[in-house]
C-alpha positions in Angstrom: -65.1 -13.2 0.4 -62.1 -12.9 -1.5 -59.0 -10.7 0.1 -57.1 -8.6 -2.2 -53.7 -8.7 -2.4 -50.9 -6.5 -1.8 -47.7 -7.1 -3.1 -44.8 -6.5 -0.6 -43.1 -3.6 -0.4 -39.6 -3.3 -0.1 -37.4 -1.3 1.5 -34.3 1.2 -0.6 -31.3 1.5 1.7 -31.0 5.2 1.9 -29.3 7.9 4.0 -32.0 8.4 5.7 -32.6 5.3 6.7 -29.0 4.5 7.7 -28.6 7.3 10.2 -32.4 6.4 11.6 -31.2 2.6 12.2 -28.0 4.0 13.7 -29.7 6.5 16.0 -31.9 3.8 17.2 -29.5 1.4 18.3 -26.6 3.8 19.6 -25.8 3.6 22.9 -27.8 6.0 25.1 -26.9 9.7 25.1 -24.9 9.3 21.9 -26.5 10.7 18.4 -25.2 9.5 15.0 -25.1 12.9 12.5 -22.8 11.3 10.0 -22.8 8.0 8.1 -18.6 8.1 8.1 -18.7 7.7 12.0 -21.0 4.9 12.6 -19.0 1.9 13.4 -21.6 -1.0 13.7 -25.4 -1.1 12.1 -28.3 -3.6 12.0 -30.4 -3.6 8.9 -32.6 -6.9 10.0 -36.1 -7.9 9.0 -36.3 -4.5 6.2 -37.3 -6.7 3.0 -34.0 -5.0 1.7 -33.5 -6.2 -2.0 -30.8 -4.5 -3.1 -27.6 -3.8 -1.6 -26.8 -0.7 -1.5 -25.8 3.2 -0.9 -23.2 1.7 1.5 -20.5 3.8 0.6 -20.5 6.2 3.3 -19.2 3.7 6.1 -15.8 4.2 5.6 -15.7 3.0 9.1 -18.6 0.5 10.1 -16.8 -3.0 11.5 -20.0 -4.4 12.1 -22.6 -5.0 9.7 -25.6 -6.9 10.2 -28.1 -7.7 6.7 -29.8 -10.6 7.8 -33.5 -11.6 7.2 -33.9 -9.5 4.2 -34.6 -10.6 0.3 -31.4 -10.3 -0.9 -30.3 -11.9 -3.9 -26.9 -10.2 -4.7 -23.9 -9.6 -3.1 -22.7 -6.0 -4.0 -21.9 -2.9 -3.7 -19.7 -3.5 -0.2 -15.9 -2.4 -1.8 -16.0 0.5 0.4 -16.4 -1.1 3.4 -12.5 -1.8 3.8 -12.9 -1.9 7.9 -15.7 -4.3 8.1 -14.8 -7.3 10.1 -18.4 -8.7 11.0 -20.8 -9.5 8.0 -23.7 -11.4 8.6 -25.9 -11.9 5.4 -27.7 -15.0 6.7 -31.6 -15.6 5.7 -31.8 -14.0 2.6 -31.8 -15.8 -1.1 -27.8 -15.2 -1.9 -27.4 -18.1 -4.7 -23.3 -16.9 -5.2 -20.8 -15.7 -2.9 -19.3 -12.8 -5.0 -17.4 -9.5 -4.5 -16.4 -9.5 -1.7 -12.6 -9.2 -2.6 -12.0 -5.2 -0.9 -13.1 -6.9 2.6 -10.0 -8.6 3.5 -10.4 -7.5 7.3 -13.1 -10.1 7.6 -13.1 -11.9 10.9 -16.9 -13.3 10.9 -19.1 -14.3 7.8 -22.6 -15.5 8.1 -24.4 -17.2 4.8 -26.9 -19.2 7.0 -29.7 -20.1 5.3 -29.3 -18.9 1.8 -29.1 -21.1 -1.5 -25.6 -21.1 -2.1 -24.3 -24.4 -3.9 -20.5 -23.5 -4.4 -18.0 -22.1 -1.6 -15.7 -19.8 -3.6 -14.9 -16.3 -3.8 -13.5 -15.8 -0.1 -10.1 -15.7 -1.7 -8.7 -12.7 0.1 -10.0 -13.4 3.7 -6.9 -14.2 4.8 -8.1 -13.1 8.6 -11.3 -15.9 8.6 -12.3 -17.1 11.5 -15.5 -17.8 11.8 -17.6 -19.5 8.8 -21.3 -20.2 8.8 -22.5 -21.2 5.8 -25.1 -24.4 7.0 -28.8 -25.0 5.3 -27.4 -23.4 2.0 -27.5 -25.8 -1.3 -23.5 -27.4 -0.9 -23.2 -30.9 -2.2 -19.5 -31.3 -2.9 -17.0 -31.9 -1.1 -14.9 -29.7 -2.8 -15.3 -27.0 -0.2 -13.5 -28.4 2.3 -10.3 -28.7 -0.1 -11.0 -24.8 -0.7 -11.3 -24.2 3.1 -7.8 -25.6 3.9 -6.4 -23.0 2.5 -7.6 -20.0 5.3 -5.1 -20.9 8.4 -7.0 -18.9 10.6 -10.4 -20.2 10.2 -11.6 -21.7 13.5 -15.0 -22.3 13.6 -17.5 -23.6 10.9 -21.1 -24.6 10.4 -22.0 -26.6 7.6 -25.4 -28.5 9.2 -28.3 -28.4 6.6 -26.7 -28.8 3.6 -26.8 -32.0 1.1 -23.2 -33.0 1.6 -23.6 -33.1 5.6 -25.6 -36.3 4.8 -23.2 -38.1 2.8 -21.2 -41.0 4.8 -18.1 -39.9 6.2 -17.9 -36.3 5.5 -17.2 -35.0 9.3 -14.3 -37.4 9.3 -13.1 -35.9 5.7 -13.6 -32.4 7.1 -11.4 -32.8 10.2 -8.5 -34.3 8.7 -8.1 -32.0 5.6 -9.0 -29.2 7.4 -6.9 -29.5 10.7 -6.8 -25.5 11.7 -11.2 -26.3 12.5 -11.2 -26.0 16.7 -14.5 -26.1 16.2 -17.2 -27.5 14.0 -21.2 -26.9 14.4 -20.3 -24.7 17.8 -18.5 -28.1 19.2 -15.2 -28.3 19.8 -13.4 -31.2 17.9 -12.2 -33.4 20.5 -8.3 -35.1 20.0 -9.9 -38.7 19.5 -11.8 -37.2 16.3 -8.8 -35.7 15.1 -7.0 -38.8 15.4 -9.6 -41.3 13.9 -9.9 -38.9 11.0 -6.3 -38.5 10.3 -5.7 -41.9 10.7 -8.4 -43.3 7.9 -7.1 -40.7 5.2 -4.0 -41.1 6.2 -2.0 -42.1 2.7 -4.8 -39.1 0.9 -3.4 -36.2 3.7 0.5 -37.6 3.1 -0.2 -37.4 -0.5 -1.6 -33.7 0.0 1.2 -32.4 2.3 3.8 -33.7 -0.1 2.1 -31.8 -2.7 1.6 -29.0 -0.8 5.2 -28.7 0.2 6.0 -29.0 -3.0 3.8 -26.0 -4.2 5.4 -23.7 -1.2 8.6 -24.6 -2.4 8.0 -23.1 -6.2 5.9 -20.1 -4.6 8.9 -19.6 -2.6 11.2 -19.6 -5.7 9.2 -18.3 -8.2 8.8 -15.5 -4.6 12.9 -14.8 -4.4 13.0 -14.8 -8.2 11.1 -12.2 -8.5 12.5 -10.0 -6.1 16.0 -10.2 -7.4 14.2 -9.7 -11.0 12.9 -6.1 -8.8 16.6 -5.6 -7.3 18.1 -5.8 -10.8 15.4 -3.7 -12.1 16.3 -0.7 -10.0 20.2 -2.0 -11.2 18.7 -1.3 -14.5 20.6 -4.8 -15.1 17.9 -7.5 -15.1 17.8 -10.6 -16.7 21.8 -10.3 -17.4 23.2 -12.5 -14.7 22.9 -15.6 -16.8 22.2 -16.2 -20.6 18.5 -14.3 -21.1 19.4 -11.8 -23.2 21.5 -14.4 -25.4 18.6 -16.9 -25.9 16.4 -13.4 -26.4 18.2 -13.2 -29.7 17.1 -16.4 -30.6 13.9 -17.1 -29.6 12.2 -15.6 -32.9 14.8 -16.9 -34.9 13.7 -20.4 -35.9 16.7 -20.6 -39.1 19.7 -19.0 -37.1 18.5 -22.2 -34.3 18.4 -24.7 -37.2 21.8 -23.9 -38.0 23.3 -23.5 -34.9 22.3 -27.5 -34.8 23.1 -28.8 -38.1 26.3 -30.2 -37.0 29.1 -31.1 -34.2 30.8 -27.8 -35.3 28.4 -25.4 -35.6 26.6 -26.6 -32.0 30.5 -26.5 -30.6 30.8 -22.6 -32.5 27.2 -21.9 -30.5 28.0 -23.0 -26.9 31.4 -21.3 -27.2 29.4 -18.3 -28.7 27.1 -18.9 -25.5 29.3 -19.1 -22.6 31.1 -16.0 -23.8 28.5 -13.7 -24.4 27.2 -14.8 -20.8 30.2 -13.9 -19.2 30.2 -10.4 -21.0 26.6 -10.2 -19.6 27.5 -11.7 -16.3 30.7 -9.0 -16.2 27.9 -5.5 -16.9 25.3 -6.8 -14.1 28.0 -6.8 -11.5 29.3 -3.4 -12.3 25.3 -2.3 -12.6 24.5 -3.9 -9.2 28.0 -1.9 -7.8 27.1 1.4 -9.5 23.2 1.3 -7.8 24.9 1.0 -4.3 26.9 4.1 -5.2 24.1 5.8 -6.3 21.8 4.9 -3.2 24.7 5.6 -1.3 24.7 9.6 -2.4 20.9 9.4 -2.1 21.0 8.2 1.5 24.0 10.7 2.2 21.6 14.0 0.3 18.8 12.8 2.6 20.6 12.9 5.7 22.3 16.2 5.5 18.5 17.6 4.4 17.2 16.4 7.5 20.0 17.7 9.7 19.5 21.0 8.1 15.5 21.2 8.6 16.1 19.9 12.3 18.5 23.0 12.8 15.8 25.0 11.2 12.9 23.8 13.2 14.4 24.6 16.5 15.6 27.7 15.4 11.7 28.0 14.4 10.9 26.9 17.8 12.5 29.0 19.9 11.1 31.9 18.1 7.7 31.0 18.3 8.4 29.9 22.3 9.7 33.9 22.5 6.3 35.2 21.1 4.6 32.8 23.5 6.5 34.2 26.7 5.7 37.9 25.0 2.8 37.4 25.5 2.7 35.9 28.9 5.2 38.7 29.9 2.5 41.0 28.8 -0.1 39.7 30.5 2.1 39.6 33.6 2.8 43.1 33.4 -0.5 44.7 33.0 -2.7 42.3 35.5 -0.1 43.4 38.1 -0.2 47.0 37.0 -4.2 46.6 37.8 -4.0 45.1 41.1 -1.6 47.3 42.0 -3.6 50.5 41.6 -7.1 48.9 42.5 -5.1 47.9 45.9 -3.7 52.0 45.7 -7.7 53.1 44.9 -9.0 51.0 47.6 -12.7 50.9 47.2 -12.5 53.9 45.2 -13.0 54.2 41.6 -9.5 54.9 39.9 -8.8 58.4 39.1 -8.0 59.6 35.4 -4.5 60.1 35.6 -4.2 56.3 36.6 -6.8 55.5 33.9 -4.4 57.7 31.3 -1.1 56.1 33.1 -2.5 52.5 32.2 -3.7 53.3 28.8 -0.6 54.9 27.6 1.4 51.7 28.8 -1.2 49.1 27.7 -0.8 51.3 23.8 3.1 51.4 24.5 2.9 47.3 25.6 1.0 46.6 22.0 3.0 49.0 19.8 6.3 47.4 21.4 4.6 43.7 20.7 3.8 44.7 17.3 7.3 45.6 16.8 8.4 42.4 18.5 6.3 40.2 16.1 7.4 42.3 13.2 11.5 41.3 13.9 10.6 38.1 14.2 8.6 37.7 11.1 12.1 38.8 9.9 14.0 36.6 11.3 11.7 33.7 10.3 11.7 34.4 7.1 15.3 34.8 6.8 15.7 31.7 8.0 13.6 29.9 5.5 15.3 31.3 3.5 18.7 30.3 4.3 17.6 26.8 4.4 16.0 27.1 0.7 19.3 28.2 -0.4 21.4 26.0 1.7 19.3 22.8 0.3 19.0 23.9 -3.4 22.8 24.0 -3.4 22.9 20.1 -1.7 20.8 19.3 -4.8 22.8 20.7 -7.7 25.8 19.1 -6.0 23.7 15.8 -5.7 22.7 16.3 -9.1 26.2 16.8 -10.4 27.9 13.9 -8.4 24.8 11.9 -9.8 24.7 12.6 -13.2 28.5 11.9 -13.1 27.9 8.5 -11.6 25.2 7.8 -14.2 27.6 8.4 -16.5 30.7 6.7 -15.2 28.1 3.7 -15.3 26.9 3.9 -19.2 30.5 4.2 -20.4 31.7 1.0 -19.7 28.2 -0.6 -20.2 28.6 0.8 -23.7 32.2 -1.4 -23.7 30.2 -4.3 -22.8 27.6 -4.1 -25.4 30.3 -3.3 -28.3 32.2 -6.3 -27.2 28.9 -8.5 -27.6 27.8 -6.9 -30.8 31.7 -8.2 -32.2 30.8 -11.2 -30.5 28.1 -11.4 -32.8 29.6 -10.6 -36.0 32.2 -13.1 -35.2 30.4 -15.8 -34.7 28.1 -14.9 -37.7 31.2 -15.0 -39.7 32.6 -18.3 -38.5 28.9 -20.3 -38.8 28.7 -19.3 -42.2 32.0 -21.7 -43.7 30.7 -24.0 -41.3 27.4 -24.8 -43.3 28.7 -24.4 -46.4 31.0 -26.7 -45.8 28.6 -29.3 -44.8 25.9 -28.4 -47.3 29.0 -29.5 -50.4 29.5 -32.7 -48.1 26.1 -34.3 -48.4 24.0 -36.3 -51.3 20.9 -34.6 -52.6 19.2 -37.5 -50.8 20.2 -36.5 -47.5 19.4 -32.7 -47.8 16.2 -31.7 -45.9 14.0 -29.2 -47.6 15.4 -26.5 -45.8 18.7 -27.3 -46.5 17.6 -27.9 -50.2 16.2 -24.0 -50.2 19.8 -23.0 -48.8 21.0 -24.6 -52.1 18.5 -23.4 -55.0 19.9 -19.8 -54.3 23.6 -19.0 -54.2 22.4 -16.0 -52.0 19.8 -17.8 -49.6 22.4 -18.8 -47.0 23.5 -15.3 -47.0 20.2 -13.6 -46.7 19.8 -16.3 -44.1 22.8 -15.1 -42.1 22.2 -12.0 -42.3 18.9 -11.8 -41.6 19.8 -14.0 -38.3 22.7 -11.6 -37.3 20.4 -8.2 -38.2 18.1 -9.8 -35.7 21.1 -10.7 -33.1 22.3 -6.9 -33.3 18.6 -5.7 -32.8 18.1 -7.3 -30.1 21.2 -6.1 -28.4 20.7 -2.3 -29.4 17.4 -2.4 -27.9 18.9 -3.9 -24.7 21.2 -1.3 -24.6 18.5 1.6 -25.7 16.3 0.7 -22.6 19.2 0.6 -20.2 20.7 4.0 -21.0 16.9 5.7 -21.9 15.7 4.6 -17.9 18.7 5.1 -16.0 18.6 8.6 -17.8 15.0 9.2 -17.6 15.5 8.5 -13.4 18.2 10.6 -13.0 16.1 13.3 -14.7 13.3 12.6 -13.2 14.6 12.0 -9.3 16.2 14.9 -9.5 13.2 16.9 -10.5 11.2 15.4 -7.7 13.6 16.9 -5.1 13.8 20.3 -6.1 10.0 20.1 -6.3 9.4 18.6 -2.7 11.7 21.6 -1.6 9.8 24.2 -3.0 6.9 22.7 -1.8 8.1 22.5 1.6 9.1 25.9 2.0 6.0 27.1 0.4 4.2 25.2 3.3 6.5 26.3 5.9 5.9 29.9 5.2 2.3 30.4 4.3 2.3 28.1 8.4 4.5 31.1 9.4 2.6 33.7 7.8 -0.9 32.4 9.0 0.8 32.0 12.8 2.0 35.7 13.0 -0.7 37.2 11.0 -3.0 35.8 14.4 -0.4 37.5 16.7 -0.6 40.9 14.8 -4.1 40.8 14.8 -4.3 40.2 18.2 -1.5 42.2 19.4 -3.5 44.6 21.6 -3.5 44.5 25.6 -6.9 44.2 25.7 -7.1 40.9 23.5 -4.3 39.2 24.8 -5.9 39.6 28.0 -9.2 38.5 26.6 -7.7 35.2 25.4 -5.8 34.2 28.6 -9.5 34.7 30.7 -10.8 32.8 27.8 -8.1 29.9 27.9 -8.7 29.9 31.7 -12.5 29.5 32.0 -12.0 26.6 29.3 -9.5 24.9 31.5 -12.1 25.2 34.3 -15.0 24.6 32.2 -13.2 20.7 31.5 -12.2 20.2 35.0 -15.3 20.7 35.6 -16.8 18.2 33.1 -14.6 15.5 34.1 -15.9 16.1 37.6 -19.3 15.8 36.5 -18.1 12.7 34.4 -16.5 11.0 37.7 -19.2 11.6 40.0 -21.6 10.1 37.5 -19.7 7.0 36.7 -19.5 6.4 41.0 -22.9 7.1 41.1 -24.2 4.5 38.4 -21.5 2.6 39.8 -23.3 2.2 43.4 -26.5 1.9 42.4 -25.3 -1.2 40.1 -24.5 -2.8 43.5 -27.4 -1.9 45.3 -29.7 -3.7 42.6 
């Protein structure tokens, strides 16, 4: 008889389901009621699909999707923590997005049908790799591995390109950081055998290598001093940028500056001045930045001497209300066990009841009072330091502005002195080419030369069409130097008045909220209500940490009895 069949169902990773596996394998006595605390999960053996609805475990470190049908890798960028991720028996064909998880310490692809290693780029903290019984022929891998310096231990057995001759000796010697490989330590002998036969490959490598560090490490410094002069507002004007800027779309005024021995003599001279004009306005710009961050650094100190003067001003008020309160409570409790000790075992009579009244009314009116002045004083306070730091910034922003402007002025020198530079040398090239141009045969004339000569005005449309685009590019030099260093002055200064508003906005409503508490709860018979309260808290955790103790000996014993 013929069974019918059922296809098989799988499972949708759900919140449900994530707090049920959580809760299942917690530790015992602890309950899992939100998906942002759990910290390690197994979803094994679900017939899980799709990855998915992970988003929640901002936290997990420890995720386990093995033995499932999954056929993706996605939908993990949340999972920034994760340092375990075992994704082993499943049908993953590519390794793929997994560039958020760079806290990865363990990776598992065992047993999947993966052909190329790749996409592991930002596991900089690899340690351990299992990628064996997958699809990997190549021996490119091992090339890719080399480049994860912490990567310790790897598996590799199962796939195609274990099988080819020589390929455990190729993996220890170009990837020496392996301690172990297939859960066996490499042994020294190994090392050296494998070193040994590609020796002249692994010299070849580490030359190269060295070689690549090097340019990362210079392209690396350039690039921060490119940053440092960008916050000079001066980049790219320590050497001769912005001069071969003006030429770099301006394929005629080249041609001409190498027709002959004179005009490339009038270009280099023309060079090597306007680079030392350039040279001359980045060392003033990198001096004027120090000035600035100088005032900046000076601004920010004062502020914080003047909100640390604040704060404990701040303090010891609040530390007054505190002992207020304690004085308070003092007062009365000993006013009580005074006249139960003058009652006896009497009750007390109503002249002491009205005695005790009128002084617990007279306690909270004076404490009301108290809290009131000190409100006051708070307050005033703030506001002294609001003032007193509002002034600091329209001084900063005065003594700033004029540095700004003490910087522009001579930058604007500089920049005048190269566009006359310029127009110089665009007056001197032009009776240099002329003068060749009347010096040569027809035969010798190129055909741009030739289209110099069919138009009495070409040369000079060509000048100054060379020398428009020269003065262009030196206005717009100058335009974006004076329109950022402007827009951050503006801008900087802005900010600081803002973060002061801000901050005393904060400060008060913190003051307001703390004080409106104390008012509320100004009355004898509440602050004595909160100090019993306080108290049996203070026992009630004494007492759990007792309880905790006595536990942790008793499991403790019984562990050595067994």
């Amino acid at each position: 008889m013929l069974q019918s069949y059922e296809p098989k169902k799988y499972t949708v990773i759900t919140k449900k389901l994530l707090l049920s596996q959580a809760n299942e394998q917690a530790t015992k006595g602890r309950r899992h009621t939100a998906l942002e605390k759990i910290e390690e999960i197994r979803l094994e053996y679900l017939n899980i699909l799709k990855i998915d609805c992970l988003w929640p475990l901002t936290n997990v470190v420890k995720l386990k999707l093995n033995n499932n049908v999954i056929e993706k890798i996605e939908n993990l960028e949340s999972l920034v923590n994760l340092c375990e991720l075992d994704l082993s028996f499943n049908k993953i064909t590519k390794i793929e997005n997994l560039e958020a998880l760079k806290n990865i310490h363990v990776l598992s692809f065992y047993d999947n049908e993966i052909e190329v290693v790749e996409g592991l780029d930002s596991m900089n903290s690899l340690t351990i790799l299992s990628l064996g019984k997958n699809n990997i022929f190549d021996l490119d891998h091992v090339l890719y591995l080399r480049q994860f310096k912490e990567l310790r231990s790897l598996q590799m057995a199962g796939n195609p390109c274990t099988e080819r001759s020589g390929y455990k000796c190729y993996l220890m010697a170009f990837a020496p950081q392996l301690v172990y490989y297939g859960y066996k330590m490499i042994t020294d002998k190994e090392r050296e055998d494998a070193n040994e036969k590609h020796r002249r490959a692994l010299s070849n490598m580490q030359e190269a290598e060295m070689k690549k560090q090097k340019e990362l490490e210079t392209a690396e410094l350039a690039h921060r001093k490119v940053e440092q002069q960008s916050a000079s507002y001066v980049e790219y004007l320590d050497e001769d940028c912005l001069f071969l800027q003006m030429f770099i779309d301006d394929d005629e005024g080249r041609k001409l500056a190498e027709l002959t021995q004179d005009t490339k003599v009038a270009y280099e001279q023309y060079r090597q001045t306007f680079s030392e004009i350039c040279h001359q306005l980045y060392e003033l710009g990198l001096k004027e930045e120090l000035r600035r961050q100088d005032e900046v650094k000076a601004l920010r100190s004062i502020v914080e001497r003047v909100e640390a003067a604040v704060m404990k001003k701040a303090r010891a008020i609040i530390n007054s209300i505190q002992g207020k309160r304690l004085e308070i409570t003092v007062r009365v409790t000993q006013m009580l066990r005074e006249a139960a000790i003058a009652a006896e075992d009497a009750d007390l009579d109503d002249d002491t009841i009205d005695e005790i009244d009128r002084l617990a009314k007279q306690l909270s009116r004076d404490f009301n009072i108290f809290l009131v002045n000190m409100r006051t004083k708070l307050m005033r306070e703030e506001t002294i330091v609001d003032e007193q730091i509002e002034e600091m910034i329209r001084m900063f922003k005065t003594n700033i502005t004029d540095m700004v402007t003490s910087f522009l002025e001579p930058a604007q020198e500089y920049f005048t002195q190269l566009r006359n530079l310029e127009t110089e040398y665009n007056d001197n090239i032009g009776p240099l080419v002329m003068s060749y141009l009347n010096s040569l045969e027809d035969e010798e004339k190129s055909p741009f030369l030739l289209s110099l000569l069919e138009d009495k005005d070409a040369l000079q449309n060509c000048l100054a069409t060379s020398h428009f685009m020269h003065l262009k590019v030196i206005d717009d030099r100058q335009d974006r130097m004076n329109n950022r260093l402007k827009e951050w002055n503006t801008k900087f200064v802005e900010k600081l008045f803002e973060q002061n508003t801000k901050m005393r906005r904060d400060r008060i409503l913190e003051i307001t909220h703390f004080l409106d508490y104390h008012i509320e709860n100004s009355t004898v018979a509440k602050i004595l209500g909160q100090q019993s309260s306080q108290m049996e808290t203070k026992e009630g955790e004494e007492e759990e940490e007792e309880e905790s103790v006595a536990e942790t000996v008793e499991e403790a014993e019984k562990s050595e009895e067994d």
